[in-house]
N, C-alpha and C positions, 0 to 999 in steps of 0.2 A: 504493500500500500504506500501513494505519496501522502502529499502531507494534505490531498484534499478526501483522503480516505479512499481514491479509485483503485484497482489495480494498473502493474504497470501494461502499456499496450492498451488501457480503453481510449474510444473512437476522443478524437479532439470535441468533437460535440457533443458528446458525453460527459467532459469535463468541466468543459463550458458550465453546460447546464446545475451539473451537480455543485459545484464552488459556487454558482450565484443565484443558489436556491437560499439563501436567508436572505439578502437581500434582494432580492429577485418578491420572495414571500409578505416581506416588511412593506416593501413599495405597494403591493397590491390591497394588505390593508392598512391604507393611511387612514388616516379618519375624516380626510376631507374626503378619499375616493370613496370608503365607506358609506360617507352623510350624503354624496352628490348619487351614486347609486342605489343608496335607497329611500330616492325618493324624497329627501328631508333638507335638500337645499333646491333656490331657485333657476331659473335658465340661466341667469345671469353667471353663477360659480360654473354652471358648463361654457358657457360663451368664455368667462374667463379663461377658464383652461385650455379653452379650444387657443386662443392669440397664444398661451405659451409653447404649445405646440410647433404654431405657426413657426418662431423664432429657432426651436430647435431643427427642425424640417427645414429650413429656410438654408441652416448651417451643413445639415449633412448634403443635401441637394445640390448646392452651391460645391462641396467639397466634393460630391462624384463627380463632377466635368474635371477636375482637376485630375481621376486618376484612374478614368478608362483603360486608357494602356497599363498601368500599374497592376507588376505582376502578380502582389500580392491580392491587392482591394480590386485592382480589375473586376474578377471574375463576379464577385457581389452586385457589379451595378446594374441593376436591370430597369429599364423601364418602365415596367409593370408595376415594380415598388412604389415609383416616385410618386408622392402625395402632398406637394405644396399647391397643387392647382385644386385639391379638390380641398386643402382645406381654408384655401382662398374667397372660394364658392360658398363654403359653410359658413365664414366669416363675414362677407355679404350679408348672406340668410343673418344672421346673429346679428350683424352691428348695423346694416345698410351699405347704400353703396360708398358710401365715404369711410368705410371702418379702416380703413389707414391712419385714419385723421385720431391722435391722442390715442395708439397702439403703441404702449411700452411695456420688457420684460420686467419682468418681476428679478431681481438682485440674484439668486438663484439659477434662471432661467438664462440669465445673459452669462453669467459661468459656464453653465454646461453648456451653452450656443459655442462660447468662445475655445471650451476643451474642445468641442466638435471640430472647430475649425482648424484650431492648433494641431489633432491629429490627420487632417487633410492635408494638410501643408507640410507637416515634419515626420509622420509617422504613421505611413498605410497600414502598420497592422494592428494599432490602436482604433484607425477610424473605423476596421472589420469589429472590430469589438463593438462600437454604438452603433456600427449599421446592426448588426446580430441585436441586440438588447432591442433596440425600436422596431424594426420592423418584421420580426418573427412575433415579439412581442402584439402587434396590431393585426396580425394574423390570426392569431390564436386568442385572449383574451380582452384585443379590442373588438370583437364580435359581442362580449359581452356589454361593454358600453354601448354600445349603436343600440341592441336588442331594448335596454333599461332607457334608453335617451329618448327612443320612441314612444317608450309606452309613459314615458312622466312627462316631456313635454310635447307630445303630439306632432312629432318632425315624420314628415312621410317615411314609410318603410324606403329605406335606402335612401333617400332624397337629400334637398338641402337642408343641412346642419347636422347633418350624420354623413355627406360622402366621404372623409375620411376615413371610415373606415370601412366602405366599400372596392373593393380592389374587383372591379369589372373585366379586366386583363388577366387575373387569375382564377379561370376556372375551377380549380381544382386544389385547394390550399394545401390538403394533404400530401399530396403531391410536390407540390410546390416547397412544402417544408423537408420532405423529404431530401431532394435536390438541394438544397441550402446545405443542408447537414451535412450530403456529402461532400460539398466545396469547404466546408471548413474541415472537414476529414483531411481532405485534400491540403488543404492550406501547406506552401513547403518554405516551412522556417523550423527552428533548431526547436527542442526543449524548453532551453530557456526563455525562447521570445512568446513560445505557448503559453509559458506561466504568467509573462508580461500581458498577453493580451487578456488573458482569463482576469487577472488582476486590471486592469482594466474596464473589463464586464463588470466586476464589481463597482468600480469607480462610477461607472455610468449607473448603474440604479442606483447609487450614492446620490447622485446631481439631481435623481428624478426625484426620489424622496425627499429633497432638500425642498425642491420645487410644490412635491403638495406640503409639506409644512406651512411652506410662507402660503401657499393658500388658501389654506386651514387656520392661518390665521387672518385670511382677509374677510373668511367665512365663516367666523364661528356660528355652533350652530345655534347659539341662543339669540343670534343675532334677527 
């Protein structure tokens, strides 16, 4: 066993996952995503959260054009992922067409926006780490948001203020997720840079829990 309890020889994305199940765990119950999914906060703490999205989307997005050919993060960048246009679209729906106007991150969100970018620009096997945490992430239990989003504030099934996390390009998610897993199988870098990026993974649901915090506290829920 290493020091994340795997044996040696398990799949890179099996690693992954296993090292960044506590905080992978913790992010999912914060107590703002808690209070906002069930139902006990208003559109507004979803709209909110939706602009901080924006900001991180904005930084990973921005950082794939930089590294298509990049032999490592290359292979991750798919089109099909990319969701700052649709949650562009949901931000419209939410704020109007001016919602640009007085769109700022929360102290938090401009961190992890700014890690995002800093691994685009210095370090392709870090940015694989917050592509992997976001967007398997929005595969799998952003399905759960849309589903609750729908039915507490009446945003059409799939429609605007939920296309984010509709991925229309991805027929098949399981599928889909399957392939991801085995490019990070795939990934070819040493040991140690495995460890660096798993470490990493952790870092990024670091940023994101930071993120519902200061939300949680813009929301409390006796507010």
């Amino acid at each position: 066993m290493d020091a994340t309890g795997t044996p040696p020889g398990t799949p890179f994305s099996t690693l992954i996952r296993v090292a960044s199940h506590e905080q992978h765990t913790e992010a999912e119950t914060s107590a703002f995503m808690s209070n906002m999914l069930g139902g006990r906060l208003g559109v507004r703490a979803y709209a909110r959260y939706t602009e901080q999205l924006w900001f991180v989307y904005r930084a990973l997005e921005e950082g794939a054009q930089l590294l298509r050919e990049d032999p490592v993060a290359g292979p991750f960048i798919r089109p099909e992922l990319m969701r700052t246009a649709e949650l562009e679209r949901d931000l419209a729906h939410l704020r109007g067409p001016d919602w640009r106007t007085g769109l700022a991150p929360l102290p938090a969100t401009a961190a992890y926006a700014a890690r995002v970018a800093q691994c685009a620009r210095d370090w392709p096997a870090g940015y694989v780490a917050h592509h992997y945490t976001r967007y398997l992430g929005d595969l799998s239990g952003g399905q759960i948001i849309r589903d609750k989003a729908e039915r507490t504030w009446g945003f059409a099934r799939k429609g605007d203020g939920v296309r984010f996390y509709v991925f229309e390009r991805i027929p098949n998610p399981s599928a889909f997720k399957r392939g991801y897993r085995e490019l990070l199988d795939a990934v070819d870098v040493d040991d140690l840079e495995k460890q660096r990026i798993v470490d990493e993974c952790k870092r990024a649901f670091e940023y994101n829990g930071a993120v519902f915090r200061e939300l949680g506290a813009e929301f409390p829920l006796s507010a």
